[in-house]
PDB file of the backbone (N, CA, C, O) and the ligand in Angstrom, with CONECT records:
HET     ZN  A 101       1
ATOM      1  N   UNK A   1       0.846  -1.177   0.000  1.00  0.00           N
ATOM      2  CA  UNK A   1       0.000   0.000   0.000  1.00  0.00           C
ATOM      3  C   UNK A   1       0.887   1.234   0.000  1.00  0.00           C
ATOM      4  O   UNK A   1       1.726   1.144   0.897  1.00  0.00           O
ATOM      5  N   UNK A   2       0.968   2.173  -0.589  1.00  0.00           N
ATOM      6  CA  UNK A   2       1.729   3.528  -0.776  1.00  0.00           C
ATOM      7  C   UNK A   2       0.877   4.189   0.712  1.00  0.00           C
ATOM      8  O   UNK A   2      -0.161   3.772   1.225  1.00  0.00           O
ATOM      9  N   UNK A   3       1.499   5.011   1.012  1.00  0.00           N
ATOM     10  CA  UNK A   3       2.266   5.245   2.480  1.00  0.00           C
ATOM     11  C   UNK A   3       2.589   6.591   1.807  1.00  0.00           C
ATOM     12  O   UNK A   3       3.206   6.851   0.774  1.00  0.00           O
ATOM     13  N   UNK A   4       1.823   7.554   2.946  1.00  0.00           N
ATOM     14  CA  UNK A   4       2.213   8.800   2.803  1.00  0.00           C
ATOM     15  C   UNK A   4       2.321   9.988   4.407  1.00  0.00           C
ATOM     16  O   UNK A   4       1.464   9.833   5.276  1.00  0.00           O
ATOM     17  N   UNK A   5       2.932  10.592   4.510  1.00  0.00           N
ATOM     18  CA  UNK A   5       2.892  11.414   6.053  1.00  0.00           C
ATOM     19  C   UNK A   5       1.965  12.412   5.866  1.00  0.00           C
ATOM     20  O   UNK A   5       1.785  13.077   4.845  1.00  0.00           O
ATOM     21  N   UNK A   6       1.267  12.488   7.139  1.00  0.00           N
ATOM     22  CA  UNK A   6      -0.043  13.147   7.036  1.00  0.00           C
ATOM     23  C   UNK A   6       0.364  14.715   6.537  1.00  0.00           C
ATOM     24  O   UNK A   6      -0.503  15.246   5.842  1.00  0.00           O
ATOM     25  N   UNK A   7       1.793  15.661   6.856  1.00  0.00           N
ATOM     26  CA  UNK A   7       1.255  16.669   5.991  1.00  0.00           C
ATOM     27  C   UNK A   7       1.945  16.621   4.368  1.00  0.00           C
ATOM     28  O   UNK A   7       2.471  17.642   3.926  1.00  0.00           O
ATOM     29  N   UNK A   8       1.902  15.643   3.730  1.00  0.00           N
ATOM     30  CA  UNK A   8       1.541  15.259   2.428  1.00  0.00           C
ATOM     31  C   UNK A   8       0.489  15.494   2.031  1.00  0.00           C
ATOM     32  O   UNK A   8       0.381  15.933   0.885  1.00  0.00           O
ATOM     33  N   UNK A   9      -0.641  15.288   2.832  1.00  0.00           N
ATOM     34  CA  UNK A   9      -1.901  14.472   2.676  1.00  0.00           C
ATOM     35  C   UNK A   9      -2.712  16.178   1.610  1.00  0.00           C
ATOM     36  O   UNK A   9      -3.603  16.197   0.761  1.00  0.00           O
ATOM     37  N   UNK A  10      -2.017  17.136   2.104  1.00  0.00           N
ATOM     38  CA  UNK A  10      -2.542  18.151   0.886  1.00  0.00           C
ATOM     39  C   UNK A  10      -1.985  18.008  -0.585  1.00  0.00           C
ATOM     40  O   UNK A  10      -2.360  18.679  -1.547  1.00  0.00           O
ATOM     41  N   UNK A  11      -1.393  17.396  -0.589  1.00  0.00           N
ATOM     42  CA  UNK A  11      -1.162  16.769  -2.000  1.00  0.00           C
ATOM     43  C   UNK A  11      -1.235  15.895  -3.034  1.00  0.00           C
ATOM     44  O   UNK A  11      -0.610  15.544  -4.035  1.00  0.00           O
ATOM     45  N   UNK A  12      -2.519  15.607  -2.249  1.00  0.00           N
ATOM     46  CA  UNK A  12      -3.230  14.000  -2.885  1.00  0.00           C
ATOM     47  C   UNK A  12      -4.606  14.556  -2.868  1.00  0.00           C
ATOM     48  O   UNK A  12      -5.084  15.354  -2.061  1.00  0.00           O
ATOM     49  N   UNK A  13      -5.071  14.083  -3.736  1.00  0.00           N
ATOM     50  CA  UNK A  13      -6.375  14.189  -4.451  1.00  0.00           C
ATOM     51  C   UNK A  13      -7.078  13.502  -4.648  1.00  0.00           C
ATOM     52  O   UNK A  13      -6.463  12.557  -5.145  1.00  0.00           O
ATOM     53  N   UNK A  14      -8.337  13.215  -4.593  1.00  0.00           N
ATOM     54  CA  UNK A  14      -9.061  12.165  -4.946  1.00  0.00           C
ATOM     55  C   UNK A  14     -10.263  12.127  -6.289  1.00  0.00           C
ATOM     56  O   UNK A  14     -11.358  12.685  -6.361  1.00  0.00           O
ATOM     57  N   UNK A  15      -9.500  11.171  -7.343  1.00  0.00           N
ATOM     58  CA  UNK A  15      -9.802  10.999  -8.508  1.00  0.00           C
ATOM     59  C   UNK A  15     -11.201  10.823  -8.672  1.00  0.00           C
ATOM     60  O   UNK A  15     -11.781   9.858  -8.175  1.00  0.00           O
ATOM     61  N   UNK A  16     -11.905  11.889  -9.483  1.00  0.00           N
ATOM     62  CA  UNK A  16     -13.033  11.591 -10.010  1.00  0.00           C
ATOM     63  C   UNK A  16     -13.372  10.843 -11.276  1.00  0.00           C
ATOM     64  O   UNK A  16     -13.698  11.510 -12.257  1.00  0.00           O
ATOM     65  N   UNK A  17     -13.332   9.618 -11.351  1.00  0.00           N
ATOM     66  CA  UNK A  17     -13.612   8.908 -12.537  1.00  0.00           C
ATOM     67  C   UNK A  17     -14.048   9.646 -13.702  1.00  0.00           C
ATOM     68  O   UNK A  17     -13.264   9.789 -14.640  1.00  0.00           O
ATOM     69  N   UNK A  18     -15.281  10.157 -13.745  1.00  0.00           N
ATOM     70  CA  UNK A  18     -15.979  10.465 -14.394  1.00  0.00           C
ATOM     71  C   UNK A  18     -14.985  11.555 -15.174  1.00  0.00           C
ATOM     72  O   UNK A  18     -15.166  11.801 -16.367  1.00  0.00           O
ATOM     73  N   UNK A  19     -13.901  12.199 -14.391  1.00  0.00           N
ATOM     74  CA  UNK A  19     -13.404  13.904 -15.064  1.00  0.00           C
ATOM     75  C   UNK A  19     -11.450  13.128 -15.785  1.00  0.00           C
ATOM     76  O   UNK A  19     -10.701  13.509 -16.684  1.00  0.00           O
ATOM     77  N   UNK A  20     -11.388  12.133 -14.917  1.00  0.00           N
ATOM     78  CA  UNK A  20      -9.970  11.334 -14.925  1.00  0.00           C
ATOM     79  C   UNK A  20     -10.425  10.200 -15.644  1.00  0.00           C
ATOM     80  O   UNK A  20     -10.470   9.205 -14.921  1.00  0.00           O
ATOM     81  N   UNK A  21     -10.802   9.988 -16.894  1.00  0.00           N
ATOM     82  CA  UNK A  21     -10.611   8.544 -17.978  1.00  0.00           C
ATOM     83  C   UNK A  21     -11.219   7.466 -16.519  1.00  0.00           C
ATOM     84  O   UNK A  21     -10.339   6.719 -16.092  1.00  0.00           O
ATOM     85  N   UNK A  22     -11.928   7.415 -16.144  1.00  0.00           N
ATOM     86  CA  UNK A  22     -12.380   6.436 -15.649  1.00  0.00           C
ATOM     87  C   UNK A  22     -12.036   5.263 -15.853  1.00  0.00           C
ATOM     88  O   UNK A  22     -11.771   4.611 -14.843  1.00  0.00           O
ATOM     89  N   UNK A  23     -11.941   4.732 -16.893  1.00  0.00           N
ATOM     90  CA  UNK A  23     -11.214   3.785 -17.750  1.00  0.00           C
ATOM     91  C   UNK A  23      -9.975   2.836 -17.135  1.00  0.00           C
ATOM     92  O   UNK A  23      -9.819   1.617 -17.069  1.00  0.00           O
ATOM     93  N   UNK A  24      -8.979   4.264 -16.618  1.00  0.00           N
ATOM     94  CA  UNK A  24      -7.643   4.091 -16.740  1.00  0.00           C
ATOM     95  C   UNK A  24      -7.599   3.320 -15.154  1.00  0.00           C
ATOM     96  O   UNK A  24      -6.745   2.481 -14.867  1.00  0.00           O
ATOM     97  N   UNK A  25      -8.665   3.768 -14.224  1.00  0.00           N
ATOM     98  CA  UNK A  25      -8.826   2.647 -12.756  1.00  0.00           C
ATOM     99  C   UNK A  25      -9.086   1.693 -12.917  1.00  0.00           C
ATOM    100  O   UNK A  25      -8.435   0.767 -12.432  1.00  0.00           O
ATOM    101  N   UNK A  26     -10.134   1.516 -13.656  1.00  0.00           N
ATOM    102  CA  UNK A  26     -10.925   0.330 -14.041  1.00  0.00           C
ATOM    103  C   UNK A  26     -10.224  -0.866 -14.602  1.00  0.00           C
ATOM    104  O   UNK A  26     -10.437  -1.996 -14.164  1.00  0.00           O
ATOM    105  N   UNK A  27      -9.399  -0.615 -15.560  1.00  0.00           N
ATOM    106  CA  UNK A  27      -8.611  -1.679 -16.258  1.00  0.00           C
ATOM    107  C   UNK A  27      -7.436  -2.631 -15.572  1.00  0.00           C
ATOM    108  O   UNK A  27      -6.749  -2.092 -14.705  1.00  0.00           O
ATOM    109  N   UNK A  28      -7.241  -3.639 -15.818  1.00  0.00           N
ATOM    110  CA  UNK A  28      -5.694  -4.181 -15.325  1.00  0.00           C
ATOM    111  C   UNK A  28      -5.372  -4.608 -16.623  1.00  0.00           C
ATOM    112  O   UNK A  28      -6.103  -4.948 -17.552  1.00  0.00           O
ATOM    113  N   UNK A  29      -3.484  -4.491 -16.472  1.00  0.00           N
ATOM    114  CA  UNK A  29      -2.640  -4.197 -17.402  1.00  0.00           C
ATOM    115  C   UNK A  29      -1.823  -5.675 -17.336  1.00  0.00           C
ATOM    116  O   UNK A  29      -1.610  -6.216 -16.251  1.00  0.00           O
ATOM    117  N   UNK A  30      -1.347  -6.327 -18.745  1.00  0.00           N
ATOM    118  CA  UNK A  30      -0.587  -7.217 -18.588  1.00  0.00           C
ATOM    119  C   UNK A  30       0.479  -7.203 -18.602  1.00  0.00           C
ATOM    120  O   UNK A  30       0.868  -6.535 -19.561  1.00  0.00           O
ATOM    121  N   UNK A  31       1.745  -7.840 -17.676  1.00  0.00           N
ATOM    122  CA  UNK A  31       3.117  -7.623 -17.545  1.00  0.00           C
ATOM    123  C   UNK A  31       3.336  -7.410 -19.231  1.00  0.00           C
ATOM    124  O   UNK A  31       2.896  -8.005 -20.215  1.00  0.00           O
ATOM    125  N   UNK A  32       4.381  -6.081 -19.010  1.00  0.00           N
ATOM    126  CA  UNK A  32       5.026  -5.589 -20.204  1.00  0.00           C
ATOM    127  C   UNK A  32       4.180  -4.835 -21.072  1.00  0.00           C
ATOM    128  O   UNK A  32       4.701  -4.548 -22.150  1.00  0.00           O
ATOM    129  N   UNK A  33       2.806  -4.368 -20.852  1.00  0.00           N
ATOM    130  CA  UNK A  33       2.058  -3.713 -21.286  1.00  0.00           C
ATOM    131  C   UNK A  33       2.571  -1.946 -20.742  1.00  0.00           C
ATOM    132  O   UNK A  33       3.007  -1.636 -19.634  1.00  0.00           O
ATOM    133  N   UNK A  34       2.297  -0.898 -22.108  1.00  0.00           N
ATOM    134  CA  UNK A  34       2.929   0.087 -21.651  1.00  0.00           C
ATOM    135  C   UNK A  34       1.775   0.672 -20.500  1.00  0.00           C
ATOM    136  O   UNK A  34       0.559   0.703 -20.689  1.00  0.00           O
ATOM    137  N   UNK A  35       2.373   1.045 -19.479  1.00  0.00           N
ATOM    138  CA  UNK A  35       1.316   2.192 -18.547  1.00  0.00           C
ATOM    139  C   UNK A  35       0.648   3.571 -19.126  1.00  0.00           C
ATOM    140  O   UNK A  35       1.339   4.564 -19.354  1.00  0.00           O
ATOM    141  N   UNK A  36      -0.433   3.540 -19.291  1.00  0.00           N
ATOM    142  CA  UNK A  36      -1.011   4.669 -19.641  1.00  0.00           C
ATOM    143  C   UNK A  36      -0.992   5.816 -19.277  1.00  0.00           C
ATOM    144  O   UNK A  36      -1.136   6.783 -20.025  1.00  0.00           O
ATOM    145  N   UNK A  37      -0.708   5.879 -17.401  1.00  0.00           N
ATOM    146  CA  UNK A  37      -0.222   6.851 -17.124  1.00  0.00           C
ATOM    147  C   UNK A  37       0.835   7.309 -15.627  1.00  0.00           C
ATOM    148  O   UNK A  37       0.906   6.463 -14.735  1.00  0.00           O
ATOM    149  N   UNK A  38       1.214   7.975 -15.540  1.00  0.00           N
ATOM    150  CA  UNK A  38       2.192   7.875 -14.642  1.00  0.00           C
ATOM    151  C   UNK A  38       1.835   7.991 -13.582  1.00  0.00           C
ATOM    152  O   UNK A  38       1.100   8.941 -13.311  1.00  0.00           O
ATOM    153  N   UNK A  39       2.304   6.879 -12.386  1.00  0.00           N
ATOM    154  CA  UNK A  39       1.661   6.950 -11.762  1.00  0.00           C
ATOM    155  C   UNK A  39       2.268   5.459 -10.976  1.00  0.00           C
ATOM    156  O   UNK A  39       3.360   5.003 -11.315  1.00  0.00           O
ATOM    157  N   UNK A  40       1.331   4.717  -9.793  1.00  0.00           N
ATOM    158  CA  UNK A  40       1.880   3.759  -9.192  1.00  0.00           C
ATOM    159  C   UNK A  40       0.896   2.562  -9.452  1.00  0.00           C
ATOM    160  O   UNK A  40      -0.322   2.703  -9.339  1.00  0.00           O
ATOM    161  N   UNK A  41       1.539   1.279  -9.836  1.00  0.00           N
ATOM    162  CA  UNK A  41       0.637   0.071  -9.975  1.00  0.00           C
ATOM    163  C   UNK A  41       0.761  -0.897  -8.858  1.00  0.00           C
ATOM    164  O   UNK A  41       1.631  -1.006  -7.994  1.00  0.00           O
ATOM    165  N   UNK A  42      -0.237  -1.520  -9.070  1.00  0.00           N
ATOM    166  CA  UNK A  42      -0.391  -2.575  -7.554  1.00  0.00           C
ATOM    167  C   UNK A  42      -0.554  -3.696  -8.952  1.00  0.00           C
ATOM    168  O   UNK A  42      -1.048  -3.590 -10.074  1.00  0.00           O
ATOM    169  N   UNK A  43       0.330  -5.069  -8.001  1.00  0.00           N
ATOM    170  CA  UNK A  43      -0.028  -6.219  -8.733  1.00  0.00           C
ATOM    171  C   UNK A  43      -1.433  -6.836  -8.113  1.00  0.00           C
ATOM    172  O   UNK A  43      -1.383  -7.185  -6.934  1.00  0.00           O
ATOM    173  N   UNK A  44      -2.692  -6.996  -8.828  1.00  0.00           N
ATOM    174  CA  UNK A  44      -3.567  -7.642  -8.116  1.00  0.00           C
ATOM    175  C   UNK A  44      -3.320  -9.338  -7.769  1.00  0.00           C
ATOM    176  O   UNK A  44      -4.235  -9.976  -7.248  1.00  0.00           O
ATOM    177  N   UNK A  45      -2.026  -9.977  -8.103  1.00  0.00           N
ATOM    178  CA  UNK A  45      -1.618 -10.694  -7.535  1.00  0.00           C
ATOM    179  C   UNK A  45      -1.291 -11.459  -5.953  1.00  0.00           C
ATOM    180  O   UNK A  45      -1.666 -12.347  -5.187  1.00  0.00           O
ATOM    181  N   UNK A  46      -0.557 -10.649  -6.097  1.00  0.00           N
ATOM    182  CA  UNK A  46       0.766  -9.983  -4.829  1.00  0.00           C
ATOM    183  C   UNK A  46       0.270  -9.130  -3.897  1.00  0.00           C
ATOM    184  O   UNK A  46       0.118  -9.478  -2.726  1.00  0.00           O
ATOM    185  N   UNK A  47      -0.102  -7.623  -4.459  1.00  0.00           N
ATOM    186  CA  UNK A  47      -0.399  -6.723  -3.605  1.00  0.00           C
ATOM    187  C   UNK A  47       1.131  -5.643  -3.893  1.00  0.00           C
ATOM    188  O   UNK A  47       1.060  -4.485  -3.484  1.00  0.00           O
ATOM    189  N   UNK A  48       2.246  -6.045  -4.494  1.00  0.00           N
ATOM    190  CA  UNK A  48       3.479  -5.470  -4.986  1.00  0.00           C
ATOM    191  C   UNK A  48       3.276  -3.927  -5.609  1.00  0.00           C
ATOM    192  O   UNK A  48       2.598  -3.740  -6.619  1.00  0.00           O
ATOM    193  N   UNK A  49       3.662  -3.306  -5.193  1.00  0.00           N
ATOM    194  CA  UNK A  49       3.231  -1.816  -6.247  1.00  0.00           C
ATOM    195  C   UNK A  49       4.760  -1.632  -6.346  1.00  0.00           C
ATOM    196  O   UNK A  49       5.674  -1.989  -5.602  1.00  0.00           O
ATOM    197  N   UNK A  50       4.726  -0.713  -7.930  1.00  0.00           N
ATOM    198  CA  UNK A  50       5.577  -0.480  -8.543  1.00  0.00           C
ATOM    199  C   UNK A  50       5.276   1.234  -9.269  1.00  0.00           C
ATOM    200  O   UNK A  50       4.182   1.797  -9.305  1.00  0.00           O
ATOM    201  N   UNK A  51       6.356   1.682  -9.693  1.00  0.00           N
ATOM    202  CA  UNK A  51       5.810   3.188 -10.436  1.00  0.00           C
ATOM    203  C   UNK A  51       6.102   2.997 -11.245  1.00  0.00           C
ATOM    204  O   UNK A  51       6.910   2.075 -11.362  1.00  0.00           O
ATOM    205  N   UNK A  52       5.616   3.802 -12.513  1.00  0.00           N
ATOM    206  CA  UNK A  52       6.078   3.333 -13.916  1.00  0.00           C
ATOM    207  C   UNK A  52       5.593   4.936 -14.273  1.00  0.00           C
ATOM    208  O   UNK A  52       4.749   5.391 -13.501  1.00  0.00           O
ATOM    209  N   UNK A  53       5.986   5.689 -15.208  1.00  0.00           N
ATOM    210  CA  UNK A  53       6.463   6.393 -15.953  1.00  0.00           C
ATOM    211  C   UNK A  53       5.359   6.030 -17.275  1.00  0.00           C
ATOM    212  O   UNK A  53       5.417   4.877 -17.702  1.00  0.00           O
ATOM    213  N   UNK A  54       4.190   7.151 -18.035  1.00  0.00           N
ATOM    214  CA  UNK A  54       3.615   6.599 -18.695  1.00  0.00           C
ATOM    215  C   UNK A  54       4.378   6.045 -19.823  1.00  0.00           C
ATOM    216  O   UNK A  54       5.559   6.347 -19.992  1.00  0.00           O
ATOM    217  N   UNK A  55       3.776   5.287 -20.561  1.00  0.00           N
ATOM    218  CA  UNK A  55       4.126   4.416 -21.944  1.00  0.00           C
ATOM    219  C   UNK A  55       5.229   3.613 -22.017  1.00  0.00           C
ATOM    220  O   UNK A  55       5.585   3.017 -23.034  1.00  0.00           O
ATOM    221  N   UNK A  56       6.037   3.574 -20.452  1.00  0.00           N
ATOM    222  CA  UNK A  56       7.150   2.860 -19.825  1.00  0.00           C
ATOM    223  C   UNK A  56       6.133   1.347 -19.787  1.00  0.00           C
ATOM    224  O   UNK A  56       4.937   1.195 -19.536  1.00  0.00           O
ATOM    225  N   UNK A  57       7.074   0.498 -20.108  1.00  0.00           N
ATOM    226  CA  UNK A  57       6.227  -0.793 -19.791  1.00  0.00           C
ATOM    227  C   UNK A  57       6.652  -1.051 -18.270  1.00  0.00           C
ATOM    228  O   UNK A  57       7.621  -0.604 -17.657  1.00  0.00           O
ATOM    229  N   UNK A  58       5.205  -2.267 -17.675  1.00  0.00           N
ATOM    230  CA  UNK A  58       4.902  -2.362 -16.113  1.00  0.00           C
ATOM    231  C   UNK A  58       5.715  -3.851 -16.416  1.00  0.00           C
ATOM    232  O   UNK A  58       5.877  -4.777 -17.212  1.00  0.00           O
ATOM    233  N   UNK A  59       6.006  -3.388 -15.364  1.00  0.00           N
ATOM    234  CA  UNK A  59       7.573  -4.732 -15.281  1.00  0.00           C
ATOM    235  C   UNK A  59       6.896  -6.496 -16.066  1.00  0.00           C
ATOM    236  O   UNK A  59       5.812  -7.050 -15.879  1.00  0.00           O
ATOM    237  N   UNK A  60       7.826  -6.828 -16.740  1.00  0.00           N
ATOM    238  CA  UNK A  60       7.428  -8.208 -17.306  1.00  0.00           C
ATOM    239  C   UNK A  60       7.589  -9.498 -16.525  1.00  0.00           C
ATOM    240  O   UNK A  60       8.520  -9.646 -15.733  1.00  0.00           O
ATOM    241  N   UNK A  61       6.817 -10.285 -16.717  1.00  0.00           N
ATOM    242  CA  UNK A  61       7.075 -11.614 -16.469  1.00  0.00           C
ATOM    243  C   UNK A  61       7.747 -11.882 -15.332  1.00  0.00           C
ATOM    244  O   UNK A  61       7.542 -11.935 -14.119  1.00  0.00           O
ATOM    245  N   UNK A  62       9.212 -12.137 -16.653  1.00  0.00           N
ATOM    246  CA  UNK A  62      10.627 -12.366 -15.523  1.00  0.00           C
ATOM    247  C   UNK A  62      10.913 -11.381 -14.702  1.00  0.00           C
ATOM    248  O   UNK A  62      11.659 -11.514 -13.731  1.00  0.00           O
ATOM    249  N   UNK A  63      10.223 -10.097 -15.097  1.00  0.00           N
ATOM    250  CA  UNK A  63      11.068  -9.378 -13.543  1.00  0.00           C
ATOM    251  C   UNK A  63       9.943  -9.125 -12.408  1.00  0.00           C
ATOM    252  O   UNK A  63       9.998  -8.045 -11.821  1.00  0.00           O
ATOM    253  N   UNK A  64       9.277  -9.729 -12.178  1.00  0.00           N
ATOM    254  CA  UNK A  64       8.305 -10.001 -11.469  1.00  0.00           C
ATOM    255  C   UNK A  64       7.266 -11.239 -11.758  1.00  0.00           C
ATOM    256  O   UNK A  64       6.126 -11.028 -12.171  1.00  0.00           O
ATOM    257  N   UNK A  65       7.785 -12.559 -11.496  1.00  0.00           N
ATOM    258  CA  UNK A  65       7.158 -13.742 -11.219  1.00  0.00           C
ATOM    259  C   UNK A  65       6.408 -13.999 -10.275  1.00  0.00           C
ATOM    260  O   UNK A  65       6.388 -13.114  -9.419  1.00  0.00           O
ATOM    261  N   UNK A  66       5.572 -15.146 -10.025  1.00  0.00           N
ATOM    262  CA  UNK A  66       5.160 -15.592  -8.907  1.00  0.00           C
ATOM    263  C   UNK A  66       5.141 -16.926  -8.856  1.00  0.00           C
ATOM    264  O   UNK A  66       5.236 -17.563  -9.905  1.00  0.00           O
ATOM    265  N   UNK A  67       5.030 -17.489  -7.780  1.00  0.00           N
ATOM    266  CA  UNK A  67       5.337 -19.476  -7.796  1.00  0.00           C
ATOM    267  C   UNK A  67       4.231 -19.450  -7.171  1.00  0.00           C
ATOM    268  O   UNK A  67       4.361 -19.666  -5.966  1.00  0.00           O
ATOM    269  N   UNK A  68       3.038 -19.243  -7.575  1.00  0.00           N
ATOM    270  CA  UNK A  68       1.422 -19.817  -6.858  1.00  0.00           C
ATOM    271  C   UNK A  68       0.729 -19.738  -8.147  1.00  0.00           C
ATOM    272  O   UNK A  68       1.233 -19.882  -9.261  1.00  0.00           O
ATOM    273  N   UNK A  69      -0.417 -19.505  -7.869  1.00  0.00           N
ATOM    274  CA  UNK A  69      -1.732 -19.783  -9.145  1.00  0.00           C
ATOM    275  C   UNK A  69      -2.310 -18.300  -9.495  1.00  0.00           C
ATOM    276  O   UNK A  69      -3.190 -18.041 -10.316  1.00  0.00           O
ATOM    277  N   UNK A  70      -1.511 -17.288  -8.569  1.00  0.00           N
ATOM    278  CA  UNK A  70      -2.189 -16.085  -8.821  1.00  0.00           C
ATOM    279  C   UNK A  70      -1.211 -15.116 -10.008  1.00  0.00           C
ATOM    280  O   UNK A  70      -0.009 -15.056 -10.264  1.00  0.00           O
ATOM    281  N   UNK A  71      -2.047 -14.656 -10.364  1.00  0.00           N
ATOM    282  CA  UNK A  71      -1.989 -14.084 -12.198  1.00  0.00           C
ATOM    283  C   UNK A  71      -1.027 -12.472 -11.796  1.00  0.00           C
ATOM    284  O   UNK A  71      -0.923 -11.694 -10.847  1.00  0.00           O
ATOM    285  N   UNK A  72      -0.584 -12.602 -12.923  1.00  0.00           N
ATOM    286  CA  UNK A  72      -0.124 -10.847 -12.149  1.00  0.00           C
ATOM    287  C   UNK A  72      -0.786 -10.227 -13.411  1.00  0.00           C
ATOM    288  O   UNK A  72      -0.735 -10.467 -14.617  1.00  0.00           O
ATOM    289  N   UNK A  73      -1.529  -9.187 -12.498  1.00  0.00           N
ATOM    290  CA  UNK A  73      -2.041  -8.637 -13.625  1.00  0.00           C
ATOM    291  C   UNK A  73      -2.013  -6.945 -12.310  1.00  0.00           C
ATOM    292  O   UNK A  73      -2.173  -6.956 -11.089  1.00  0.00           O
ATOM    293  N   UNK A  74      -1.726  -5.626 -13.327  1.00  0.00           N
ATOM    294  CA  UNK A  74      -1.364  -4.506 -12.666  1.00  0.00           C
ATOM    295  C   UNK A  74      -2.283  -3.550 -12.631  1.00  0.00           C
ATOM    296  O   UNK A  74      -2.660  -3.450 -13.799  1.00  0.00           O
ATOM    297  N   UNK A  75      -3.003  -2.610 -11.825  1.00  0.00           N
ATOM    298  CA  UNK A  75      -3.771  -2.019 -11.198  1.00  0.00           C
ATOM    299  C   UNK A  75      -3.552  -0.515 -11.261  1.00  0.00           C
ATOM    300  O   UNK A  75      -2.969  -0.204 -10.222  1.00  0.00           O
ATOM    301  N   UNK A  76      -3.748   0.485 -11.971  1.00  0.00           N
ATOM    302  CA  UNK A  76      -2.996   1.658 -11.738  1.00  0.00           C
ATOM    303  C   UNK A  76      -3.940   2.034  -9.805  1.00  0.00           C
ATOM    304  O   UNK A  76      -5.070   1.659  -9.491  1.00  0.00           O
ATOM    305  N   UNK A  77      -3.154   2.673  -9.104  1.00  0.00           N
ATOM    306  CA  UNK A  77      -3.798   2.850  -7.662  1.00  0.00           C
ATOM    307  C   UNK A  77      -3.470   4.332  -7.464  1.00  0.00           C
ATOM    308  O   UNK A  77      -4.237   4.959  -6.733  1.00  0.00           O
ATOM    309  N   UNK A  78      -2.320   5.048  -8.075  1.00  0.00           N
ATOM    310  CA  UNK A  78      -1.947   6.254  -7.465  1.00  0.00           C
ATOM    311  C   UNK A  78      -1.586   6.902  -8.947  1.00  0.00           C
ATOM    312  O   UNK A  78      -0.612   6.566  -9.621  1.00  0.00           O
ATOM    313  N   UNK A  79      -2.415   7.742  -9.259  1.00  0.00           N
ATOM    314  CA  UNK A  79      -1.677   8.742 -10.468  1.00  0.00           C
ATOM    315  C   UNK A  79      -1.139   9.987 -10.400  1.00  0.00           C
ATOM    316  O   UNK A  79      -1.601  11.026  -9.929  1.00  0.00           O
ATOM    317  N   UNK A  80      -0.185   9.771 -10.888  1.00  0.00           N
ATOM    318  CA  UNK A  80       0.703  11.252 -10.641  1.00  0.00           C
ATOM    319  C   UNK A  80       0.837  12.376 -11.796  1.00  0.00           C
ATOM    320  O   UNK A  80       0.751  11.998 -12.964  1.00  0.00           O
ATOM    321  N   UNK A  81       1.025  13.619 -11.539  1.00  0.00           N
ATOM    322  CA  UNK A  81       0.805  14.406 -12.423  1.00  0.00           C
ATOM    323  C   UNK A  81       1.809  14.536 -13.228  1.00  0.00           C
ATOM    324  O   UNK A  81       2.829  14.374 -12.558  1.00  0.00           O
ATOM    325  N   UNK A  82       2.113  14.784 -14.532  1.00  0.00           N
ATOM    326  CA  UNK A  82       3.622  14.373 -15.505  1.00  0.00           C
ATOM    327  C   UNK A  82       2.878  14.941 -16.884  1.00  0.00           C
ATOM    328  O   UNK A  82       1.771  15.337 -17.250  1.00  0.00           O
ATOM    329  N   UNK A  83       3.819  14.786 -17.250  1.00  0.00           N
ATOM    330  CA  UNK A  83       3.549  15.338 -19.027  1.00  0.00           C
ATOM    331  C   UNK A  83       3.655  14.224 -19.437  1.00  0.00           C
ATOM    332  O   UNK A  83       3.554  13.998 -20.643  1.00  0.00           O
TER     333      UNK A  83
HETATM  334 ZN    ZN A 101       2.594  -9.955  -8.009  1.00  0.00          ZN2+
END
């Protein structure tokens, strides 16, 4: 879970779907798929978050495996503001 100190906490925002591509929460991404936007992914696997840089691909396969039955598939959770 991303972890922030409370006077951060004016610097976080809370995404209105409807005005923010709604879309872009909604979806999960497959290892090596580019990130749409910059920002932090959670494996709905694992629970692993990672940042990625948009159109940067979300880590593949081999660099993030798992040895159980659960799928990695990536979650955008935190978007950050970037060009
Ligand atoms: Zn994982």
């Amino acid at each position: 879970m991303a972890l922030h100190l409370g006077a951060s906490a004016g610097f976080l925002g809370e995404a209105m779907p409807g005005l923010v591509a709604g879309d872009l929460w909604e979806a999960l991404y497959a290892p090596g798929d580019a990130a749409p936007a910059h920002g932090v992914y959670r494996c709905e696997g694992c629970g692993e978050e990672v940042t990625c840089a948009r159109s940067a691909p979300l880590p593949a396969r081999e660099q993030h495996a798992h040895y159980g039955p659960w799928r990695v598939q990536w979650r955008l959770v935190a978007k950050t503001a970037g060009a």
